[in-house]
C-alpha positions as CSV (number, residue, x, y, z in Angstrom):
1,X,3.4,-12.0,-15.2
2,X,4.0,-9.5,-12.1
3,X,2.4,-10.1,-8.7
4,X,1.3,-8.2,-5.9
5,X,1.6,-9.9,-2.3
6,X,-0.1,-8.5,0.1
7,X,0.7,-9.7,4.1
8,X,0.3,-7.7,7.7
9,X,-3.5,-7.3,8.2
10,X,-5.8,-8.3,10.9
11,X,-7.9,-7.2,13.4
12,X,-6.5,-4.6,16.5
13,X,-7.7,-2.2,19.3
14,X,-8.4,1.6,18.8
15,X,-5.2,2.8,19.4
16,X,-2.9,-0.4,18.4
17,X,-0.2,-0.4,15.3
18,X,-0.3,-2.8,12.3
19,X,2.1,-2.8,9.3
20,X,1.2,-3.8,5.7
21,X,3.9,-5.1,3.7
22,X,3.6,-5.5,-0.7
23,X,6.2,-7.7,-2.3
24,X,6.1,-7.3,-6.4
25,X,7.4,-10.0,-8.0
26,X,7.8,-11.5,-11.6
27,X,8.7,-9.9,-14.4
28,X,9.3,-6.2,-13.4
29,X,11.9,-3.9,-15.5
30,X,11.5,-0.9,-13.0
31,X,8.6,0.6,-11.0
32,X,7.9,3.9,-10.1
33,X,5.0,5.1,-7.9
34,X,4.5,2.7,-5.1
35,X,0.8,3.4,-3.1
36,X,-1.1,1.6,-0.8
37,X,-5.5,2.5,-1.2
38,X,-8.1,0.9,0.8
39,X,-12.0,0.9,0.9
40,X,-14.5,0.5,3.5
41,X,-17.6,-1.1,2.8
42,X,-20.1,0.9,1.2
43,X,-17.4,3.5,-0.2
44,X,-15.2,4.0,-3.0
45,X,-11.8,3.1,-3.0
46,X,-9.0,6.1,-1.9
47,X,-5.9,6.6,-1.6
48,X,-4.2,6.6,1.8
49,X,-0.3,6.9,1.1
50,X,2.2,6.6,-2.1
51,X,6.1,7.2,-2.2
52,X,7.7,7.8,-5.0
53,X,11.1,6.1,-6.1
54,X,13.1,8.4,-4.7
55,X,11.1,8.2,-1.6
56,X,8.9,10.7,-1.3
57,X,6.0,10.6,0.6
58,X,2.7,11.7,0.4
59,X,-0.1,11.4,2.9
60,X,-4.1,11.6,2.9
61,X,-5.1,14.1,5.5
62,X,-7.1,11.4,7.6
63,X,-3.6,9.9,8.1
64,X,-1.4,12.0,8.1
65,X,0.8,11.9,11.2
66,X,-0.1,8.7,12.2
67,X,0.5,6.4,9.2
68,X,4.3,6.0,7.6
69,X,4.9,4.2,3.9
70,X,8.3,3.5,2.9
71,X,10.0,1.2,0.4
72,X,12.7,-1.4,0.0
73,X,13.4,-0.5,-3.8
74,X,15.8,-3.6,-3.7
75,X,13.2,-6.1,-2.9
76,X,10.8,-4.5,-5.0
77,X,8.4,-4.0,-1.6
78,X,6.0,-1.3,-0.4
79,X,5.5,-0.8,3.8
80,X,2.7,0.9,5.7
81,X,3.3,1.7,9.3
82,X,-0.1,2.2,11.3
83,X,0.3,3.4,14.5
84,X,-3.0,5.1,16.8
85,X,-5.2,2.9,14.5
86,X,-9.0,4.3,14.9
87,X,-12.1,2.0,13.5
88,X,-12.9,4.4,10.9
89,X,-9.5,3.5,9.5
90,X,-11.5,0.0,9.1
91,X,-11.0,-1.0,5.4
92,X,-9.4,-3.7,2.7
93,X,-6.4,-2.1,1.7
94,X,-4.8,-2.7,-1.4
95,X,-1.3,-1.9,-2.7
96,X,-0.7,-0.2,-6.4
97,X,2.4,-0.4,-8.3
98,X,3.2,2.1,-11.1
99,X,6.1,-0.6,-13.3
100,X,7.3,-1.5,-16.8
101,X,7.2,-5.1,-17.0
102,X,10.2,-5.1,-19.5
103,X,13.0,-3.0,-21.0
104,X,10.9,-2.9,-24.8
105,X,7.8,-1.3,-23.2
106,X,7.7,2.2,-23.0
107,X,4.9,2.6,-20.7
108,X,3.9,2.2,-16.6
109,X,1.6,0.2,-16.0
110,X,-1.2,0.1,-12.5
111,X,-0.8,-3.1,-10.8
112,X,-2.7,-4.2,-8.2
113,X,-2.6,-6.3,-5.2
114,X,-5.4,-8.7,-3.7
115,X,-6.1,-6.8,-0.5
116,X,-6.1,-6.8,3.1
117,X,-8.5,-6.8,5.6
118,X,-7.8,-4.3,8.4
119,X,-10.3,-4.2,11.5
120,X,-9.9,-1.7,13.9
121,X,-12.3,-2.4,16.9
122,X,-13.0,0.2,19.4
């Protein structure tokens, strides 16, 4: 079974920093694509950052300069650095994991975590 923990949400100011953290555990062979996603209430889920195994980047345009995800490919883990947080940025955010669970299958597989809550009050 493979797991995605989730840890690093709460509630901040307009203008504060948060970071997300996603631990992957269990039976993982290698994982490629790391992302975090979120969606507010009312809306469909989107993507906000992913990084790739070689670690690069790639940003939505809403957060682009103020957000940074990076990875520990070691511990299997995902980061999301918030900083200038505005309330739109309000949302459960959820990290994806692109992985093989084992060396006989062929394919990646999207694994998801629980989610987040992230409250952003102004």
């Amino acid at each position: 079974q493979v797991q995605l923990a989730e840890s690093g949400g709460g509630l901040v100011q307009a203008g504060g920093s948060l970071r997300l953290s996603c631990a992957a555990s269990g039976s993982i062979f290698s994982i490629t694509t790391m992302a975090w996603y979120r969606q507010a209430p009312g809306k469909q889920r989107e993507l906000v950052a992913n990084i790739t195994s070689g670690g690069s980047p790639n940003y939505a345009d809403s957060v682009q300069g103020r957000f940074t995800i990076s990875r520990d490919n070691a511990k299997n883990t995902v980061y999301l650095q918030m900083n200038s947080l505005k309330p739109e940025d309000t949302a459960v955010y959820y990290c994806n994991a692109l992985l093989r669970p084992s060396a006989t299958m062929r394919t990646y597989y999207p694994y998801w975590g629980q989610g987040t809550q992230v409250t952003v009050s102004s």
